[in-house]
C-alpha positions as a Python dict, from the first residue, in 0.01 Angstrom:
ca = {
    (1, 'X'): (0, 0, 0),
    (2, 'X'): (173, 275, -207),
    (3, 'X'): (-138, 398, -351),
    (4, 'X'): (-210, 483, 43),
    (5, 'X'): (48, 639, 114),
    (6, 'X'): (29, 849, -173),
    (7, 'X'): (-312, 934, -65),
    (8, 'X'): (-192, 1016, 281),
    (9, 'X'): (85, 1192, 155),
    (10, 'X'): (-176, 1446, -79),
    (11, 'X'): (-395, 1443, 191),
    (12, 'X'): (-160, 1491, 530),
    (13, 'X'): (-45, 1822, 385),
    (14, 'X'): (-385, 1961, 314),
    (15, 'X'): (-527, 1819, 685),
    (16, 'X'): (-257, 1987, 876),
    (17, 'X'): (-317, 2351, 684),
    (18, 'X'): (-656, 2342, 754),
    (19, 'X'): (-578, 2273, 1132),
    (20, 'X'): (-380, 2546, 1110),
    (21, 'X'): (-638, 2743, 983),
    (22, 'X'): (-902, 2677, 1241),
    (23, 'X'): (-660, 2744, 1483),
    (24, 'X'): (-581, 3089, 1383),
    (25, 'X'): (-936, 3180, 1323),
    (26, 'X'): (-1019, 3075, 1726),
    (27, 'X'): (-702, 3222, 1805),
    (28, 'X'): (-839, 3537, 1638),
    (29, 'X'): (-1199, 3527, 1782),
    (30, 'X'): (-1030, 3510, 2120),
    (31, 'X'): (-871, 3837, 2075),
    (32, 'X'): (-1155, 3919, 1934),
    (33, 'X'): (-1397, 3927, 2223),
    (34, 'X'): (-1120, 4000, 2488),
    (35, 'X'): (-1167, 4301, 2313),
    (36, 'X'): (-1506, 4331, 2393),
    (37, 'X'): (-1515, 4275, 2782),
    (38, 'X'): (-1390, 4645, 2898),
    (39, 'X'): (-1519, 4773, 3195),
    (40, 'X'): (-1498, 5084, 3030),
    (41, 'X'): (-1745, 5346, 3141),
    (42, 'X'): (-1849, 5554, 2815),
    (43, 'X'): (-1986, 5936, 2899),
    (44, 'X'): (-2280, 6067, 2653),
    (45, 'X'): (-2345, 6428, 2648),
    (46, 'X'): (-2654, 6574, 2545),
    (47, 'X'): (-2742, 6948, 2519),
    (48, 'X'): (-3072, 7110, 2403),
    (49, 'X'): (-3120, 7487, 2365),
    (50, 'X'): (-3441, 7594, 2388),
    (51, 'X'): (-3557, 7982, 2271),
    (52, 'X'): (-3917, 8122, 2379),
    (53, 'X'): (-4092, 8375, 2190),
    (54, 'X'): (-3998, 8646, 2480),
    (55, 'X'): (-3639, 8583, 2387),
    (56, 'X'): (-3515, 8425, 2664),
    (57, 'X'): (-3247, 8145, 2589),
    (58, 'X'): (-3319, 7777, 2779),
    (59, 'X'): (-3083, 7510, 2796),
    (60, 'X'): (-3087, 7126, 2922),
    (61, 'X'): (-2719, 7015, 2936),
    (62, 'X'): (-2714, 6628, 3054),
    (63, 'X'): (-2430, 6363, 3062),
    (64, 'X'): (-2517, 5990, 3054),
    (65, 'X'): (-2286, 5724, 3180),
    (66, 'X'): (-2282, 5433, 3014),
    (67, 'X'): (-2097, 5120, 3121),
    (68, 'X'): (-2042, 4745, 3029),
    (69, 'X'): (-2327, 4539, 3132),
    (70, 'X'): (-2158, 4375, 3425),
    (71, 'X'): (-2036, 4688, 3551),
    (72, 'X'): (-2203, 4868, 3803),
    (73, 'X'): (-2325, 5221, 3677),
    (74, 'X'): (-2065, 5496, 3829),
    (75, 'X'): (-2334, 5678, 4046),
    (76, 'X'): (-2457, 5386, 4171),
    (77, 'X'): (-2364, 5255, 4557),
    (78, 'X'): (-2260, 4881, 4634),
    (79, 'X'): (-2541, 4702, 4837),
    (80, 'X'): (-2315, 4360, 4843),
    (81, 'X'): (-2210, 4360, 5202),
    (82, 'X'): (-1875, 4138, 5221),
    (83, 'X'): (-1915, 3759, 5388),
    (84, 'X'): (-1775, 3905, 5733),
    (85, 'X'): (-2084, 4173, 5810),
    (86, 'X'): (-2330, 3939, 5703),
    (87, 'X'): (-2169, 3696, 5922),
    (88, 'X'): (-2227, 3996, 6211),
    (89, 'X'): (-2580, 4078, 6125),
    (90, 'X'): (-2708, 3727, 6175),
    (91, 'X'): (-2847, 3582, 6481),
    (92, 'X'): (-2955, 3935, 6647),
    (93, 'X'): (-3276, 3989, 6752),
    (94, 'X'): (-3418, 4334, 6856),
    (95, 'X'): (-3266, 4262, 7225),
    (96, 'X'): (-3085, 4525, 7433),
    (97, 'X'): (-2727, 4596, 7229),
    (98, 'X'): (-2448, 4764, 7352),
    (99, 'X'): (-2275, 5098, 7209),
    (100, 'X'): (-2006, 4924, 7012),
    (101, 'X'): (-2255, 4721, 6853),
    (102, 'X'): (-2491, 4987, 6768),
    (103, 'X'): (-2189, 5178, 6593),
    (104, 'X'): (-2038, 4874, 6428),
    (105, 'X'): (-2388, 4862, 6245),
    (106, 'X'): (-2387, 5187, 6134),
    (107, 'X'): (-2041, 5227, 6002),
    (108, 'X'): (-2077, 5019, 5705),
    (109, 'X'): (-2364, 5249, 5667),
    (110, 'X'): (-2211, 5559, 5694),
    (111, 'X'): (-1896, 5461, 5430),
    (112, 'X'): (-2120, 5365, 5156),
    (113, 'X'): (-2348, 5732, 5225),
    (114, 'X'): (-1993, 5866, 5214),
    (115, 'X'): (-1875, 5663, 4895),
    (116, 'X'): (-2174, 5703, 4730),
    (117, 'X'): (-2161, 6098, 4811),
    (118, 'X'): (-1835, 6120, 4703),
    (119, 'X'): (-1892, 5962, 4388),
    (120, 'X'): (-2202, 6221, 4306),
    (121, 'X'): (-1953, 6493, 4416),
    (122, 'X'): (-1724, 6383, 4136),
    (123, 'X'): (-1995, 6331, 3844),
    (124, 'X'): (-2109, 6648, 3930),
    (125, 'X'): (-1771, 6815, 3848),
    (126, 'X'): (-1731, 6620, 3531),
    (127, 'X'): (-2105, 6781, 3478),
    (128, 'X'): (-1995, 7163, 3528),
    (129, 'X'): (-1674, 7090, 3306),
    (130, 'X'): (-1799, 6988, 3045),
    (131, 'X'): (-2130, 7185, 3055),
    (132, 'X'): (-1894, 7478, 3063),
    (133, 'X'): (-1689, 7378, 2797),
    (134, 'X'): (-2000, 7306, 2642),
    (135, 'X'): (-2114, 7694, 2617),
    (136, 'X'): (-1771, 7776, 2511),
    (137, 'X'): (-1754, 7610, 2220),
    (138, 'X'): (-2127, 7667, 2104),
    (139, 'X'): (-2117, 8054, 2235),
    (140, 'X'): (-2514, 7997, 2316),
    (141, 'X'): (-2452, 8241, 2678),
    (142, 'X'): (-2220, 8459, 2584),
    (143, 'X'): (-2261, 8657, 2889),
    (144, 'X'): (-2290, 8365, 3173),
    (145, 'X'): (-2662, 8201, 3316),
    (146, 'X'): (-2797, 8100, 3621),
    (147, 'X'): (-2913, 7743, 3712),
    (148, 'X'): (-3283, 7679, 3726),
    (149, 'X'): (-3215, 7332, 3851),
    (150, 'X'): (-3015, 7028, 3894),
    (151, 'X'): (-3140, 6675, 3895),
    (152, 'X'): (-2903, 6395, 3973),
    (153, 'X'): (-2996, 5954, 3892),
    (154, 'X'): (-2798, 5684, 3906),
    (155, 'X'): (-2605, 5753, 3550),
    (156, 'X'): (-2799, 6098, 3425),
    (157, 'X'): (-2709, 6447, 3577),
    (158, 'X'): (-2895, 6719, 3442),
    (159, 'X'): (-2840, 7143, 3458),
    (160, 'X'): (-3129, 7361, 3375),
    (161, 'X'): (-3037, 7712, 3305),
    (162, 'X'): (-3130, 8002, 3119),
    (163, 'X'): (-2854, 8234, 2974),
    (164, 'X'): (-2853, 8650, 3143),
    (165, 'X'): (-2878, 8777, 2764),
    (166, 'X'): (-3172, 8770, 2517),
    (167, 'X'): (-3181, 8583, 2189),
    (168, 'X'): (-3087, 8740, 1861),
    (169, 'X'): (-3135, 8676, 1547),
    (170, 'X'): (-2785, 8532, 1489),
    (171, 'X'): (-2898, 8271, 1802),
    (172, 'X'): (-3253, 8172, 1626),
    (173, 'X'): (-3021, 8092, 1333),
    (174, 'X'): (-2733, 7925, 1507),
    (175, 'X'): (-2988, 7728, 1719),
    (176, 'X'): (-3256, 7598, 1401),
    (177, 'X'): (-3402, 7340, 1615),
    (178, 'X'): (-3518, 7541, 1855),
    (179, 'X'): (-3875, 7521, 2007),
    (180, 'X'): (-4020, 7802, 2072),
    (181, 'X'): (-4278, 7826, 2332),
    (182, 'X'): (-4520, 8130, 2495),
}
């Protein structure tokens, strides 16, 4: 019997600090990967210059939004429709309806066209903003541009432009990577 409890008294001591330690190492890996679960929405920006042999100064200036996985991406519209209009929608045929019907339809129609717009109307902001802040920095049109075009997705926007001044020397050396094309 005593050489038992001696055993359980080495023993106990050791057991409990290595329940201890498990512990704190789950209790760490839940932090951990709480961590991990933002909904975060993470904005890339990409900008390529682009000099042709005529001297006239291209640029591609492009953000990218990128989200968590189980986020929706921000330019993107909601297609759930909530239990109450799918509720509405079922059951009618193409029979005669009445006004209020007709524009009960539509309206859930209209808000996500006007979300969806709105939310384009904002990324497009963020675009200009930082595309201007952009040409600050980098000084590649130093005397303004105009937009060739603009081409929106779901989580790219995209400006086109070409700068109202020529290329210099100082730009083919500031710009190294540029392509230059007939």
């Amino acid at each position: 019997m005593a050489i038992i409890t001696t055993c359980f008294s080495i023993l106990l001591p050791n057991y409990m600090m290595l329940l201890k330690t498990i512990f704190f190492i789950l209790l760490i890996s839940l932090f951990a990967t709480t961590g991990c679960s933002s909904n975060e929405v993470k904005i890339t920006e990409v900008f390529r210059s682009h000099i042709r042999t005529d001297d006239s100064k291209l640029f591609t200036f492009s953000i990218i939004f990128f989200g968590n996985s189980d986020s929706k991406p921000l330019g993107s519209d909601n297609n759930n429709l909530d239990k109450q209009q799918k509720r509405s929608r079922q059951g009618k045929g193409r029979g005669n309806k009445s006004n209020t019907e007709k524009n009960t339809e539509k309206k859930p129609n209209k808000q996500r066209a006007d979300k969806k717009q709105s939310r384009q109307d904002k990324m497009m902001k963020e675009l200009e903003a930082r595309m201007a802040e952009k040409l600050a920095d980098n000084s590649y049109c130093r005397k303004g541009f105009f937009e060739l075009e603009r081409s929106l997705n779901k989580t790219i926007f995209t400006i086109h432009g070409e700068c109202n001044e020529s290329a210099t020397a100082a730009d083919r050396e500031n710009f190294p990577q540029v392509k230059r094309v007939d």
